[in-house]
KEMI-238199 format. One line per field, with one value per residue (C-alpha): residue number from 1; z, y, x. Coordinates in steps of 0.25 Angstrom, whole numbers. Layout:
<recs>
pos = [NUM_...]
Z = [Z_...]
Y = [Y_...]
X = [X_...]
</recs>
This chain:
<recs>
pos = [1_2_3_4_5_6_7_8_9_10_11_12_13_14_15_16_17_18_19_20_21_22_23_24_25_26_27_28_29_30_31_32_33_34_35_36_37_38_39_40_41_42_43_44_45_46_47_48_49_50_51_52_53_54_55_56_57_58_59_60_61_62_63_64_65_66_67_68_69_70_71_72_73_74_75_76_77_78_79_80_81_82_83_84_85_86_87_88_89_90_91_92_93_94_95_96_97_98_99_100_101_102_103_104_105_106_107_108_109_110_111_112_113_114_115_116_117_118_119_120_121_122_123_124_125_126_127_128_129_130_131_132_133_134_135_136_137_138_139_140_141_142_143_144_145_146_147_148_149_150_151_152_153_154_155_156_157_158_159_160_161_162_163_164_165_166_167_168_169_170_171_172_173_174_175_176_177_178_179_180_181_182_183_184_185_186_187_188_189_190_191_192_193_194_195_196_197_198_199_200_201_202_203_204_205_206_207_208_209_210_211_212_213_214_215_216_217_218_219_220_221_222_223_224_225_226_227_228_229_230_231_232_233_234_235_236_237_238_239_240_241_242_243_244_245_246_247_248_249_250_251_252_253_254_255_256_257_258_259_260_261_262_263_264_265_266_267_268_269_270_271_272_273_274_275_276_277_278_279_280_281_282_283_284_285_286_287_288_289_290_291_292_293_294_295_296_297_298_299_300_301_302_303_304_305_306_307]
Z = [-31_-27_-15_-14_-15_-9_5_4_4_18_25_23_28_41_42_41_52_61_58_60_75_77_71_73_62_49_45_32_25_30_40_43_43_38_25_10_7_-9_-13_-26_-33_-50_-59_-65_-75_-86_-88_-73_-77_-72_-67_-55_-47_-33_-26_-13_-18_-11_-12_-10_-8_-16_-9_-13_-12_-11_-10_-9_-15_-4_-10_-23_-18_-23_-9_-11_-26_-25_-15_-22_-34_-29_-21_-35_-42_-32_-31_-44_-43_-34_-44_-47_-31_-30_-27_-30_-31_-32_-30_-26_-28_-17_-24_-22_-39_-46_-58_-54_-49_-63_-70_-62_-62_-77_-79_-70_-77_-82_-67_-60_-61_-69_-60_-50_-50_-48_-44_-40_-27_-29_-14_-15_-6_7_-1_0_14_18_15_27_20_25_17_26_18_6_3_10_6_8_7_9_6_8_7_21_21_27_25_26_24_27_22_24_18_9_9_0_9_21_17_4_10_20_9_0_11_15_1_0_12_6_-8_-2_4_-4_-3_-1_-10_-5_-11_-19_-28_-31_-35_-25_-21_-33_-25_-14_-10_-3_-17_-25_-15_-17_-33_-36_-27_-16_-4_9_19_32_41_34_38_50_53_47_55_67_61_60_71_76_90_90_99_92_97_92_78_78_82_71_62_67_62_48_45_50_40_29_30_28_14_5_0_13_14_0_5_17_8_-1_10_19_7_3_17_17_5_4_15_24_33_43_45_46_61_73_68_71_62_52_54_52_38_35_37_30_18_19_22_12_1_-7_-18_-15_-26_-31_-31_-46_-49_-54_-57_-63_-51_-47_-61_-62_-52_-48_-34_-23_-14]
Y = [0_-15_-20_-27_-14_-8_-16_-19_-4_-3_-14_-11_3_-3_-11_1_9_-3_-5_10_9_-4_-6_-2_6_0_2_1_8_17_27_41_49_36_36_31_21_19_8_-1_-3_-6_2_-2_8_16_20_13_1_-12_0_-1_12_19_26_34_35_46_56_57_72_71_67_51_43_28_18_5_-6_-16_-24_-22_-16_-6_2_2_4_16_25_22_27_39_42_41_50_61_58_58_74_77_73_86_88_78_66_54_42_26_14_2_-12_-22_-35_-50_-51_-41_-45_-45_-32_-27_-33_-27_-14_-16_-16_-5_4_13_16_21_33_35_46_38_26_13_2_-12_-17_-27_-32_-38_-37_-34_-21_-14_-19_-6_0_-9_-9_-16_-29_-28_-14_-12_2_10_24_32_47_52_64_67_51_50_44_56_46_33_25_10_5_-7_-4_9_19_32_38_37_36_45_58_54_50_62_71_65_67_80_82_76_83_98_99_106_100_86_82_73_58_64_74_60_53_42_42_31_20_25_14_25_32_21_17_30_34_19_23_11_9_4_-6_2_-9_-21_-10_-8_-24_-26_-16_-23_-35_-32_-21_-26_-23_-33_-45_-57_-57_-43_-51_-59_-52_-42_-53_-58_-44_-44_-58_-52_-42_-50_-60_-52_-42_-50_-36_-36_-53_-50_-38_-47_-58_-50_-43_-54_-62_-49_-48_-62_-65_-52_-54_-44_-52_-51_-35_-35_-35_-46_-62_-63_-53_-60_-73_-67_-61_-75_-81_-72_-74_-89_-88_-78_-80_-71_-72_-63_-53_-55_-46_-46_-42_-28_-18_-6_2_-4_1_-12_-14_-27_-24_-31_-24]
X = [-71_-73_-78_-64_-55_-64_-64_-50_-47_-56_-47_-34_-40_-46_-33_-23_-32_-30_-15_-12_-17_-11_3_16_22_26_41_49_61_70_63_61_74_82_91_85_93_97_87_92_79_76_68_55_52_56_71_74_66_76_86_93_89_95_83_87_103_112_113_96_91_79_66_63_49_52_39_43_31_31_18_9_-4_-15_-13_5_0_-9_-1_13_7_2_13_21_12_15_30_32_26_37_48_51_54_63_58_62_52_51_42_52_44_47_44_51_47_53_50_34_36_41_33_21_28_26_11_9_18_8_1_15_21_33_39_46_53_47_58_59_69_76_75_63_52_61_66_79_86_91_76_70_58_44_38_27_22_14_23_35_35_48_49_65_72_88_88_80_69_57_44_42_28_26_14_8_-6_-4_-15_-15_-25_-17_-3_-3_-4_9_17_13_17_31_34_30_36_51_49_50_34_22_7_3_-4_-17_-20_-33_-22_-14_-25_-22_-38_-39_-31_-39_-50_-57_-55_-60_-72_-77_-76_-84_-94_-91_-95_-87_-93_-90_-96_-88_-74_-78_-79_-67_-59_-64_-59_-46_-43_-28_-33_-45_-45_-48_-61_-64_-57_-69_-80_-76_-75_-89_-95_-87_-92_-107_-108_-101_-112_-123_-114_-110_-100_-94_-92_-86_-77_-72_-70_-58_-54_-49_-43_-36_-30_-28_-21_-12_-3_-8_-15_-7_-8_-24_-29_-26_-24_-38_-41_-32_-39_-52_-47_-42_-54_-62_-54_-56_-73_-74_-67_-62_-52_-41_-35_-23_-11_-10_-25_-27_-36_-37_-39_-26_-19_-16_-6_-8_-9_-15_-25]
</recs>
């Protein structure tokens, strides 16, 4: 695994045990207890390909899995398709599946939904809205998440999951177990009988050998712990810029970390605005190119996903 996927892996891990202490709750799409609503959405494959389709129409009685693809990333990537693979198992209880793209270019989205064909599973529906990023109004669904997940059975919603940095480690096993749970009970199964341990950082790190930097993670969770003063800020910086000057791996690790914060449009979620500043800078002093969204690779199954 690359030093590059490798690293980015450990932020957005740092970042997420800091946002979990420290936010409020993230909201979107009908809650707990609340009605489906009939979503309008168009087909992208096979007989349904350019079709009009109804999900969550009444009379629903049968258990339904609904993920809606707020933004193209490996992380969004990995746990929608292993949540697939699973659901499309549970076909034979009764439940009913899709992937709703959220996308202000439809055409784009079909087009990518082209290529990768060949890595999504042909069990469940895979559909496009037509309301654009926003989503279907009467869903209330969050731009600000990477994935909503909604699990409902006798058309009321019985799980809902926001998430702003998906995480098959963390949040797999919850959604497994809600649907499970709507599709009659029976065992769980874990993320290693999925096969989800290959989109798995952790997974890949350890397969190839690789080694993490435990000092440079521990620096930059200091950095951008949300409770630091601005002082702390800098003194943490202080210590990052210290190490860096002396590894030439780490300065390099920093250097695509801060550009990949800085240039993807999350800035604004990682630590105090000192901390962003800092991130800022770093992209700036150190220079790194940032990837762009439509690179691929193969441990990506050429998805054209962003980190």
């Amino acid at each position: 695994m690359s030093h590059y996927s490798r690293f980015t892996f450990l932020f957005v891990l740092l970042f997420a045990q800091e946002t979990l202490l420290a936010d409020e709750p993230i909201f979107s799409g009908p809650q707990v207890g609340e009605k489906l609503p009939p979503l309008n959405v168009k087909g992208v494959y096979g007989d349904l390909a350019d079709k009009d389709i109804e999900l969550a129409a009444a009379p629903a009685t049968d258990p339904e899995l609904l993920i809606f693809f707020h933004e193209r990333t490996r992380p969004a990537y990995g746990l929608t398709n292993m949540m697939m693979k699973y659901a499309a198992s549970r076909k034979k209880d009764g439940l009913k599946s899709s992937v709703i793209y959220l996308t202000d270019d439809a055409t784009e989205t079909r087009d990518w939904l082209g290529r990768v064909k060949r890595n999504m599973n042909p069990n469940v529906i895979h559909a496009i809205s037509p309301d654009g990023l926003e989503g279907p109004g009467s869903y209330g669904l969050n731009r600000n998440v990477a994935l909503t997940v909604l699990v409902a059975k006798d058309g009321k919603v019985t799980a809902n999951f926001a998430l702003i940095q998906p995480s098959i480690q963390s949040d797999g096993p919850k959604i497994l177990k809600a649907i499970v749970d709507a599709t009659g009970g029976g065992k769980v199964p874990t993320v290693a009988d999925l096969g989800g341990g290959r989109y798995s950082g952790q997974a890949r790190m350890k397969a190839r050998g690789g080694k993490s930097d435990e000092k440079l993670t521990s620096l930059l969770r200091a950095v951008i712990n949300k409770q630091a003063s601005d002082d702390d800020v800098r003194e943490a910086a202080a210590a990052v810029e210290e190490y860096v000057k002396k590894n030439g791996n780490a300065r390099r690790e920093i250097a695509r970390i801060s550009s990949t914060v800085v240039n993807g449009g999350k800035l604004a979620n990682y630590g105090t605005e000192a901390a962003q500043e800092t991130l800022k800078r770093w992209a700036k002093k150190y220079g790194a190119a940032p990837k762009r969204a439509d690179q691929t690779t193969e441990e990506d199954g050429k998805t054209g996903t962003k980190e």
